[in-house]
N, C-alpha and C positions, 0 to 999 in steps of 0.2 A: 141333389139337384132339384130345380123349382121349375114349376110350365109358368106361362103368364098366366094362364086359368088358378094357377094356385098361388100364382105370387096378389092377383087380383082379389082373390078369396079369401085371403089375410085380415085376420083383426088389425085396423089400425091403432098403431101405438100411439100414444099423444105424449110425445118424445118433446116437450115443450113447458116451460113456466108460463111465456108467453107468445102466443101464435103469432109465427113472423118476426119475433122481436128478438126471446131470449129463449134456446134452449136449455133440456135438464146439459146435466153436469157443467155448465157453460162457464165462463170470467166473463164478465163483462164492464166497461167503463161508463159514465156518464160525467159530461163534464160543461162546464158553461162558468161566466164571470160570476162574481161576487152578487149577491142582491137578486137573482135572476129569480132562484126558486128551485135549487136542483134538490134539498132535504123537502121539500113540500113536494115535489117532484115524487120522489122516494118515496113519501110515505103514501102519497095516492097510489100509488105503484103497491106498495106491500098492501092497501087493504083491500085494493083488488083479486090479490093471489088468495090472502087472506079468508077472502071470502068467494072465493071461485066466479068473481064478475066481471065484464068485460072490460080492460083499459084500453081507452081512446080507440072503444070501437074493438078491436083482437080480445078473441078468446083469451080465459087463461085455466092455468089449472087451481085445484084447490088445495091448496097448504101450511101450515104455518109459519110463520116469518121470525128472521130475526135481526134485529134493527140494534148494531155497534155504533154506535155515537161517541166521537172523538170531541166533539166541540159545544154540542146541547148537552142540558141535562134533561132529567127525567121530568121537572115542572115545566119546562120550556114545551121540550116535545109533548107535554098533555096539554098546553095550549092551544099545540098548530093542530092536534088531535082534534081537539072539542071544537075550533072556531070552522077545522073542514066538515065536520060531522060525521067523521071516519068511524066506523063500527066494527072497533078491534075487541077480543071478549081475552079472558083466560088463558084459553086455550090456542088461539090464534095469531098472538105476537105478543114477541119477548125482546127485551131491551135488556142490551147490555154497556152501562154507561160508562166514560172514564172519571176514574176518583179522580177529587178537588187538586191532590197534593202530585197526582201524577202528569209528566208532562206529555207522554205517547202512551198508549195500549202497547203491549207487549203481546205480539203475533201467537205465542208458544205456551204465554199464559192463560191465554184463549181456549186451548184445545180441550180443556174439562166441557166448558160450554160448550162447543160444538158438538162436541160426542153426547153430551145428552141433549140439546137441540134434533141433533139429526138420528137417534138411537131410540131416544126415551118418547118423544114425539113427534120423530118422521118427516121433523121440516126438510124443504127444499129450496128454498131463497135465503142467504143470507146477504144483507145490507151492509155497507162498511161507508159509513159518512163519518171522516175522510180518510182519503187514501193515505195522504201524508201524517197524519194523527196515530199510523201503526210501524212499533218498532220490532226489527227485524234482530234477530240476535247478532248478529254481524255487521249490522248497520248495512246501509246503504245511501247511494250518491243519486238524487232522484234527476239530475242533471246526465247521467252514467248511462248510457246507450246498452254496454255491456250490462251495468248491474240492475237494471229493469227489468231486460230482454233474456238473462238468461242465469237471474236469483229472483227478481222480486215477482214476478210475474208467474212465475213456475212454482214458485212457491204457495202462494193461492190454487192454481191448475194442481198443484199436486193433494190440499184441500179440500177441492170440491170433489177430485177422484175418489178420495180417503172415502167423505163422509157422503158422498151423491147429492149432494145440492150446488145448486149454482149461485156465485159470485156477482152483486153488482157492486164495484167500487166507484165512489162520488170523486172527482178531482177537480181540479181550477182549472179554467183557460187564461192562457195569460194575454194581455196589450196585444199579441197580433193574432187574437182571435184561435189559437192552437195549443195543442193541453201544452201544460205547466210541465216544465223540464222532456226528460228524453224524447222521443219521435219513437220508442222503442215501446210505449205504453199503448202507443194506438197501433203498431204492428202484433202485440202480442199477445192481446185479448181480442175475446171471438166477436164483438161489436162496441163499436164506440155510438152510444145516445148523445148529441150535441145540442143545447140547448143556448140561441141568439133571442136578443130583446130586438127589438123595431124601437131605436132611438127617437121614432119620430109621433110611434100611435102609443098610447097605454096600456100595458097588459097584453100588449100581440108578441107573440113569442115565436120562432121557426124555429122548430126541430129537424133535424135532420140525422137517419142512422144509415153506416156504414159496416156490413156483416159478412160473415164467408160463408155463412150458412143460408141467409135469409137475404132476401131481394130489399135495396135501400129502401129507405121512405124519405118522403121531406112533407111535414104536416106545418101548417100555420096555427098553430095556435092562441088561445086568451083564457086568464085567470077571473075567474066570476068573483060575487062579491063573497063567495065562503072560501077564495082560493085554491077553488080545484081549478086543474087545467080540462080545458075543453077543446075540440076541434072547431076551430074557427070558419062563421062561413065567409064566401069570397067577398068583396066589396060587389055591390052591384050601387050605393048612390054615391057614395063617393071615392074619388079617384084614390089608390094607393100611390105614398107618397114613389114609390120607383116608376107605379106610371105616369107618374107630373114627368119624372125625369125623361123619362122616355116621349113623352108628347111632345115634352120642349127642344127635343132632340130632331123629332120628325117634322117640326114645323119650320126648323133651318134647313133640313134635308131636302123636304117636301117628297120628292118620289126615292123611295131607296127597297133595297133586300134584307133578308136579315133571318139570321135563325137564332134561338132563345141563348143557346150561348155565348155565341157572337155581339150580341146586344149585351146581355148581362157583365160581360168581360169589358168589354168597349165603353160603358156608362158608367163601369164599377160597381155596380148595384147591389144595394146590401140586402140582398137573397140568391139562392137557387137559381142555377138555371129550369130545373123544375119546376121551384115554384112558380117563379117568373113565367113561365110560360100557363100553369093552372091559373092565375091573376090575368094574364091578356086573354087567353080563350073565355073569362067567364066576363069580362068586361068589352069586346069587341062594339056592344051597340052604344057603351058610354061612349067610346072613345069616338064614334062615329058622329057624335051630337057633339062635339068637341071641333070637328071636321076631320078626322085621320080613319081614313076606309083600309082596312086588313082584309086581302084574303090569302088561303092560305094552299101550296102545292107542295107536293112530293116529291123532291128529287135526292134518287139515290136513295141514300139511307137517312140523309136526312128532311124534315119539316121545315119548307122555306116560307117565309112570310111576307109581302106585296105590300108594299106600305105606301100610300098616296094620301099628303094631307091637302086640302081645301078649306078656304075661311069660312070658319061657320055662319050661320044667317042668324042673325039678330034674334 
């Protein structure tokens, strides 16, 4: 038995690759369309761990990585390497690429690597871009609810227990915006990273993560000109395009109510309700030079917003 005086006194364990994000022995998914950036994504990601430094802000720990590439090869990845200015050494990230002549990595063929990744040099991240580029000896139906949910998925989980590192696996989102085949992918892994572009600004990305361990996030982000991703700050000159949407909505309305959900669902709006709401709080005095006055009350459990537009003066 423990008192709180002793449970308080405890060394903290840093039970974590990355704080808030991804714990040790964890599976985890990351997924977004084509073209977005989720292998550049990745490797910002491992040379972070890599090097014991913060990503997008969160701690992390320090490790060595290991980066399984289904779809680059090894001159590709020293490309996005050199143009990020990632400082991977020796001893700190290891690639294991697939041959010319093969068409999947084979899951089973893997496990010499792993066992000396995770035995011979202690790593605790391993990378798998992509998820579908890895063959299972029994195959599997990535459509298959069942064979996701309770082979493919457990099969990695069984993995990361073997070797004590945790799992991120890269995958597609398809046309409606949700990963690629089962709904059994995002139930069975300990967080899903989701990665949207903003069809309308350049290089704005929403992130948004979904965990059972760890409290969500929803980050807006933008790709600099080395292609690291960075935390984006709010619009404060000009208007984000959901709040055109939304002004042009308050100015047929003129006096109405509204909570950030409620809006974001109602307008359709391609972000968060979260977000959407850090975008209106940091924008209020634009929107007021516009003529549409926000304040804002507390009722119940939720945050209700006052909306009154007036024609602005010339």
């Amino acid at each position: 038995m423990k008192t709180i005086s002793q449970m308080r006194n405890e060394p903290i364990k840093k039970d974590f690759i990355v704080d808030k994000l991804m714990k040790s022995r964890g599976v985890y998914c990351l997924v977004a369309r084509p073209k977005v950036g989720k292998s550049l994504f990745a490797l910002q990601l491992a040379n972070s761990v890599a090097n014991g430094q913060e990503f997008l802000g969160l701690k992390t720990i320090t490790s060595p990585v290991l980066y399984i590439s289904t779809e680059m090869n090894s001159t590709q990845i020293l490309e996005r390497i050199d143009k990020m200015g990632l400082q991977f050494t020796d001893k700190n990230f290891f690639l294991k690429e697939q041959e010319v002549n093969e068409r999947k990595l084979n899951l089973m063929d893997l496990q010499l690597d792993l066992q000396e990744f995770a035995y011979d040099y202690g790593g605790k991240l391993v990378i798998i871009d992509m998820l579908c580029g890895i063959r299972l000896d029994n195959g599997y139906d990535i459509n298959s609810y069942q064979d996701i949910g309770q082979y493919v998925i457990p099969k990695f989980r069984e993995l990361s227990n073997k070797y004590g590192f945790t799992i991120l696996l890269i995958h597609h989102l398809n046309k409606s915006n949700t990963s690629l085949g089962s709904t059994a992918i995002d139930g069975s892994v300990d967080g899903m990273i989701t990665l949207k572009k903003d069809n309308n600004i350049v290089n704005k990305i929403f992130l948004n993560y979904e965990s059972r361990d760890f409290e969500g996030l929803d980050l807006i982000l933008k790709r600099n000109e080395n292609l690291l991703f960075e935390i984006s700050e709010l619009e404060t000159e000009d208007l984000n395009v959901n709040l055109i949407i939304f002004l042009n909505y308050a100015i047929k309305q003129r006096d109405f109510e509204f909570t950030v959900s409620e809006i974001t669902s109602k307008l359709n709006l391609n972000i968060t309700p979260s977000q959407f709401g850090k975008i209106l709080n940091a924008n209020i005095d634009n929107l007021q030079k516009e003529g549409l006055y926000i304040e804002q009350q507390r009722k119940a459990k939720a945050r209700v917003y006052i909306a009154q537009y007036k024609e602005p003066l010339e």
